[in-house]
C-alpha positions, -999 to 999 in steps of 0.1 A, spaced: -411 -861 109 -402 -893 100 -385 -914 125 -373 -943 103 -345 -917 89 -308 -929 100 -293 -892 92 -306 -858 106 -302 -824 93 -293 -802 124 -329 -786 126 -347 -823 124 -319 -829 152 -332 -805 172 -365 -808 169 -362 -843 177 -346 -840 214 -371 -809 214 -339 -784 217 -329 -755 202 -300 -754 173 -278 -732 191 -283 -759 219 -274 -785 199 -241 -769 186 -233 -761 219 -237 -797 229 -214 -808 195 -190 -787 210 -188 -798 242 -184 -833 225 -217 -849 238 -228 -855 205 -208 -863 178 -225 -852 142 -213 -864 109 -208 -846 78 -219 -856 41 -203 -833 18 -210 -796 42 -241 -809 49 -240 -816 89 -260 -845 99 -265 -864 135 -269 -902 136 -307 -909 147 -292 -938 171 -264 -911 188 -296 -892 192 -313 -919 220 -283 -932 231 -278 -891 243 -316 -890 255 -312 -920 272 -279 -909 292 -300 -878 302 -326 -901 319 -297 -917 336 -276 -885 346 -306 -874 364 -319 -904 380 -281 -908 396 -280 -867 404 -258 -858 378 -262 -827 363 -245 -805 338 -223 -772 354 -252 -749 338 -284 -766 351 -268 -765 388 -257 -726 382 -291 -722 370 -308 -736 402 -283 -719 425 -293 -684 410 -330 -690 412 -326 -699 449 -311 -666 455 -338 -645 436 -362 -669 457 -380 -652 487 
């Protein structure tokens, strides 16, 4: 993939933060990322992309989590012996 592109097709999106499509819709939806749209083609900005990335490394590093991951952990604790 080339890196140097400032506009990525939803699939090249994905693939880039090394998530799935539907993951990435649901993420436009929630309004964490904010795509663009050229004609109907849907595109995400590269430099949304890091900035997004980036706030991950930061949400985690202060304990902030998204409502899913937490639900997540809560439910493997109770299948946990």
């Amino acid at each position: 993939m080339n890196n140097d592109k400032l506009l990525l097709s939803e699939l090249e999106a994905a693939e880039r933060l090394s998530i799935g499509r539907s993951t990435l819709r649901k993420l436009s939806d929630a309004g964490r990322l904010a795509p663009v749209y050229v004609g109907r083609k849907t595109l995400y900005v590269a430099s949304d992309l890091e900035v997004f990335a980036a706030s991950l490394r930061h949400d985690a590093a202060h304990g902030i989590g998204d409502a899913s991951a937490d639900a997540r952990r809560r439910m493997h604790r109770k299948t946990t012996p």
